[in-house]
Each structure stands twice: as C-alpha cells, then as structure tokens.
C-alpha positions in Angstrom: 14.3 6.3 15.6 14.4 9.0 13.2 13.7 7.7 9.3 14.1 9.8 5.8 11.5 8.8 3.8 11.4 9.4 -0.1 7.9 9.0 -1.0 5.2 10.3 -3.2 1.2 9.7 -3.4 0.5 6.0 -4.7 -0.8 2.9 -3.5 3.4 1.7 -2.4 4.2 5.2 -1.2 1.0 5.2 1.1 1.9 2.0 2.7 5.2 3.3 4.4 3.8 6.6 5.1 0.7 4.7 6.7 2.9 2.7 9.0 5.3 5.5 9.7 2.2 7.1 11.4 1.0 3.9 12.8 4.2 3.5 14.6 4.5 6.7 15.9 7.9 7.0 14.4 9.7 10.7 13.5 10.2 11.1 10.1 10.9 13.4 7.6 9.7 13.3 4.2 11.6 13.5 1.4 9.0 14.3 -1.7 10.0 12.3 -4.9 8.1 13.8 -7.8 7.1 10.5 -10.3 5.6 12.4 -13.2 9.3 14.6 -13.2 11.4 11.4 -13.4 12.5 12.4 -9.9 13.1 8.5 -9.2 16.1 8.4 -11.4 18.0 11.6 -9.8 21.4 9.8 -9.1 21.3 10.8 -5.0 17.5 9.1 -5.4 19.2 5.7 -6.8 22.2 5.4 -4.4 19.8 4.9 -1.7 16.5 3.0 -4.6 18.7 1.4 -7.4 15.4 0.1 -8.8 14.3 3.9 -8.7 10.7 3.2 -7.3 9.2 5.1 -4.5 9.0 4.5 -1.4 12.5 4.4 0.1 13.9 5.1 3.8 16.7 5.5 5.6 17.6 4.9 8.7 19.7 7.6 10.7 20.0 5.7 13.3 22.0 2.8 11.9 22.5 4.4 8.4 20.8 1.7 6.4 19.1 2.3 3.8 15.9 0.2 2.5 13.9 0.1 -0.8 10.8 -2.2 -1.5 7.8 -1.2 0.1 7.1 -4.8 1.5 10.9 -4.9 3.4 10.4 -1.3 4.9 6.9 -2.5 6.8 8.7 -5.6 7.5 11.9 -3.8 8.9 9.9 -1.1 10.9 7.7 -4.0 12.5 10.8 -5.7 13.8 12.4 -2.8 14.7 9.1 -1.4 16.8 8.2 -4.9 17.8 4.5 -3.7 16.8 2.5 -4.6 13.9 3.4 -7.8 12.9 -0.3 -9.5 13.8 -1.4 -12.5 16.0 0.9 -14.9 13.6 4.0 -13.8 12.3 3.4 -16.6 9.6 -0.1 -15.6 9.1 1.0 -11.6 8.5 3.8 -12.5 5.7 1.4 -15.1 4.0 -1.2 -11.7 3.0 1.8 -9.4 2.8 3.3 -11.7 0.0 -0.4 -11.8 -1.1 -0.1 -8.3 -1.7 3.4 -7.7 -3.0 2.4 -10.6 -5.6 -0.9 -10.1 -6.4 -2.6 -7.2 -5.6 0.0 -5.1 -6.2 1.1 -6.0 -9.2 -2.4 -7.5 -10.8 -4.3 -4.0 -9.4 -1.6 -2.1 -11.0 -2.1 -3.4 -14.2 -6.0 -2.7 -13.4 -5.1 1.2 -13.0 -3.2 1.0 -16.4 -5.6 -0.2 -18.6 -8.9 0.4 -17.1 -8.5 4.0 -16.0 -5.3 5.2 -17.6 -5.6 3.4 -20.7 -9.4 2.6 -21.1 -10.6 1.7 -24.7 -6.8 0.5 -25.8 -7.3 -3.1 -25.4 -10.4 -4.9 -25.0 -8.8 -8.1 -23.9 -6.7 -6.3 -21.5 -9.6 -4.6 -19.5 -11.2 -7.8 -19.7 -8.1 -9.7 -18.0 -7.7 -7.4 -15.4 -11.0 -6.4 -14.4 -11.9 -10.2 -14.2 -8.7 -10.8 -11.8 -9.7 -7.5 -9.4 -12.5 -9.1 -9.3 -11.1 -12.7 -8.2 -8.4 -10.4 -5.9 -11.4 -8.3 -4.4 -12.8 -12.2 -3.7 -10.3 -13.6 -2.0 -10.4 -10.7 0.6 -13.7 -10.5 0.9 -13.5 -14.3 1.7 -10.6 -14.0 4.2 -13.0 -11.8 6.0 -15.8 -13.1 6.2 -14.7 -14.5 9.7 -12.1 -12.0 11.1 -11.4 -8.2 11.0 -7.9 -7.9 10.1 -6.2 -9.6 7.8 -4.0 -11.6 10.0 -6.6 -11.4 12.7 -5.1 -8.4 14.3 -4.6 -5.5 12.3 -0.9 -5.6 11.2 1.3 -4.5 8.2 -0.3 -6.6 6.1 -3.4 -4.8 6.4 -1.4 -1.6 6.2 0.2 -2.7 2.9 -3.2 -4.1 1.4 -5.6 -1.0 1.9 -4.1 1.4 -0.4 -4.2 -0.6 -3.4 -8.1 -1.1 -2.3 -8.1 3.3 -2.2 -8.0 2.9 -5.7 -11.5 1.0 -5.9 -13.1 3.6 -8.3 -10.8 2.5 -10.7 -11.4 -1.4 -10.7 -14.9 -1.7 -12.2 -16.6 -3.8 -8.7 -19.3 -3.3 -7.4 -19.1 -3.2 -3.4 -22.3 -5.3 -2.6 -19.9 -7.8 -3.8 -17.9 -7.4 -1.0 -19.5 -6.4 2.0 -16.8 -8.0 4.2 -13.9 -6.3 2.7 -15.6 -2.8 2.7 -16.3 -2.9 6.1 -12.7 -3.2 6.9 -11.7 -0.9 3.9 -14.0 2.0 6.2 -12.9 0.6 9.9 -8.9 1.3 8.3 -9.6 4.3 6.2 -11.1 6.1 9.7 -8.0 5.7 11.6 -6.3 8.5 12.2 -3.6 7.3 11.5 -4.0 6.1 8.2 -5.9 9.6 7.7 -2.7 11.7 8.1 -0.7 9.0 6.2 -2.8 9.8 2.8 -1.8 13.0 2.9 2.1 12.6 2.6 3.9 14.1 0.8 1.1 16.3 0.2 -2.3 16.8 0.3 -4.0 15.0 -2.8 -7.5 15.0 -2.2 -9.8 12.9 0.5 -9.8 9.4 0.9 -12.5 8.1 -1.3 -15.3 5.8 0.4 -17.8 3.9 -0.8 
C-alpha cells in the first residue's frame, strides 16, 4: 500500500503519521502549512472539504479519507493490525478521544497557552476538564497498559493530545498511571520518527 498523506505538526496530524510508522506502510508526505492557510488551497479541499489536516489518499484504490479518527480506523482494517484485544473496547477510547480529548484539550491549548489571561472563566473551565480527562485515563490504567489492553489505534490517537501536557496546567503525580504509558509510547520508535513529520519540530517533551 502506498498512501499520500497531507499532514502538518499537531496533536491530529501526529496521530496518522504515528500509525503510518506503526504500520510499516510507504508513504509520502505531503506538508500542509496551517499558519499559511494552506488547508483551504482548492486541490487541498477536493481531497479535505472540511479543510483540516490530516488527510490521505489511497493510491491503491484511489480513495481518499479526511478525519483523523476514520484514517486510523481505515488503515487498521486495511493492515488487520492495531485494532486491540476488543474491537469494541478500541472504538469505545477512540470515540473518547475524538469527543473529548480532542476537542476539550483543544480548547485547553487555546485559552491556557495561546490565549492565557483573556478569560478567567475559560481557563478555569478547561483546566478543570483536563484535569477530569487526564482522570479518566489515569483511571483506565490503573489496571492495564494500553488503552484497549493491547496497544492499538486508540492509544495512537490519544498520546498526542497528552504531548501537549505542558500546556494543560497538571501536575503528573496526579497521574502516575497515565505517565507511565505516556513514556512506554513516547520511546517507541516508531512513534519517535512519527513526531517528526512533516518536519522536525523539536523533541518530544517528557515529564
């Protein structure tokens, strides 16, 4: 399988990327500059009409796929790898993450590093829920390493929204289970050469 990916250095682009490697898959990358409005380049919407990052494309089969959370779940079918111990188990903490730590850690980024000192009840709101998101994963792994028991996409998909830690105001003593498997993921090698598409920008940050 050959993929086209259309990617650039976030928490959503890093998933795909991630997996990509994980898979062992041949892909080329396709570099889609956010900061220069690259996302709404009209060849970059025929393939991501809700110009977001990441995007594929399939040469294989010509399809063409946008949402972070439907690529992992297409390449794991395709591969047959990845999709945990429980397929049922994997989507319930892949949803997790595509609607809630996604979008509630985004909001996080916005106004506690991006927009600090804007809003006082905003920071409070969001801190307070990365804190209950940051709970509920710590919880879930209490008794397991993986999310879905073995490590699968929805590990894959979760991790790089937790990359952006320094940002969330928590404390990591407050979460001893979910840093341990925030280091065990972020010293594959695999998710080590992910990070660093499409470019190189800047070391994984550890605790």
């Amino acid at each position: 399988m050959s993929i086209d990916l259309y990617t650039w250095p976030t928490p959503n682009g890093r998933k795909v990327s991630i997996a990509l490697e994980e898979f062992g898959l041949d892909y080329t990358v396709h570099a889609v500059n956010i900061g220069k409005d690259e996302q709404f380049d009209a060849d970059f919407l025929a393939i991501s009409p809700n110009n977001k990052i990441p995007a594929i494309v399939d040469r294989d089969t010509g399809r063409s796929l946008m949402e972070s959370g439907a690529i992992l779940l297409y390449l794991a079918d395709k591969t047959g790898e990845l999709g945990g111990a429980d397929r049922w188990t994997t989507l319930e903490w892949l949803m997790l993450q595509m609607g809630g730590v996604g979008p509630m850690l985004g909001q996080a980024n916005h106004f506690l590093k991006f927009n600090a000192g804007k809003s006082a009840y905003a920071e409070e709101r969001y801190a307070a829920e990365a804190a209950r998101l940051y709970g509920v994963l710590d919880r879930r792994l209490a008794d397991r390493e993986y999310l879905a028991d073995d490590y699968s996409i929805a590990d894959i998909a979760t991790w790089p929204w937790i990359s952006r830690w320094p940002w969330h105001r928590i404390d990591w003593a407050d979460y001893p289970d979910l840093e341990r498997w925030y280091q065990a993921i972020a010293a594959r090698p695999a998710v080590q050469r992910g990070w660093r598409v499409p470019h190189d920008a800047g070391e994984i940050p550890l605790p």
